[in-house]
N, C-alpha and C positions, 0 to 999 in steps of 0.2 A: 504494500500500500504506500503510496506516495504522501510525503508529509505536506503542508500544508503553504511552506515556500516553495516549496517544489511545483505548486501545481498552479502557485502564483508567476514565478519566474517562465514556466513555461506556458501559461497563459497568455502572457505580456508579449513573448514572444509571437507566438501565433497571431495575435492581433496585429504586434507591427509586421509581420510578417503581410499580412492582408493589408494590412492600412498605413499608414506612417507614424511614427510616432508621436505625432501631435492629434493627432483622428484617434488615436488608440485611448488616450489619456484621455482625449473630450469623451470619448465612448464610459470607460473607468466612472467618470465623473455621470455621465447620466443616467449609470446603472445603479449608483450609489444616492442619485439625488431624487429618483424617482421610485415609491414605494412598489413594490413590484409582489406577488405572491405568484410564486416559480411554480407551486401545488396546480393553485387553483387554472393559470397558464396551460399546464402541463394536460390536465384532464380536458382543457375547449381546444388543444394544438391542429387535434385529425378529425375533429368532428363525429361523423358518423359513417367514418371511413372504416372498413374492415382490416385485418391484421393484412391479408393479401393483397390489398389495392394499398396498403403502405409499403409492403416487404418491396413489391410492382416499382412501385416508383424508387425507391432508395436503390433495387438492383441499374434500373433505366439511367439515374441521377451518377451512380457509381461506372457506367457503361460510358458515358457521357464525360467522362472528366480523367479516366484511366485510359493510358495508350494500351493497347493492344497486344498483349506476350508478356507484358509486366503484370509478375502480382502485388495487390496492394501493400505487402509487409515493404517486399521491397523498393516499390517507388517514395514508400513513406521513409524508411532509411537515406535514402538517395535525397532526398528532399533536404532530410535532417542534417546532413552534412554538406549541403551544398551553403544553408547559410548561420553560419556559427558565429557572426560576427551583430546579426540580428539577438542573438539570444543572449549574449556576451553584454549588449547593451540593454537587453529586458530587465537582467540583474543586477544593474545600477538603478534599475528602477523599480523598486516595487513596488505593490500596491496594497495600501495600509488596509 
């Protein structure tokens, strides 16, 4: 199980990764300034979707974003190491 800097540092990451550093932070900040129940979210997310027309679309959405003869462990390694310099600055920055 992952401690709980861990899952912040690598959080941070993944966001600037997707965003920039200053989108990531504005992001941080509007999830912290806005009351959120993650529960209640969680149960309206798929509606009255069934477990198959979700697994459906996540294989379709996963079809759609992975090349072709790569498996996902692997491109997700490949990924991981291509930008360490992103991560390296997530851990200067935490998030309280």
């Amino acid at each position: 199980m992952k401690s709980d800097t861990l899952i912040r540092i690598e959080g941070m990451g993944a966001l600037i990764d997707k965003l920039d550093i200053m989108d990531a932070e504005r992001f941080i900040m509007l999830v912290k300034r806005d009351p959120f129940d993650y529960t209640r979210w969680q149960k309206t997310l798929y509606g009255e979707m069934s477990i198959e027309a979700i697994c459906a679309e996540a294989v379709a959405r996963r079809d759609r974003t992975e090349k072709p003869g790569n498996a996902p462990s692997a491109s997700r390694k490949a990924a991981a190491s291509e930008k360490p310099q992103a991560r390296r600055k997530a851990s200067k920055h935490p998030v309280a």
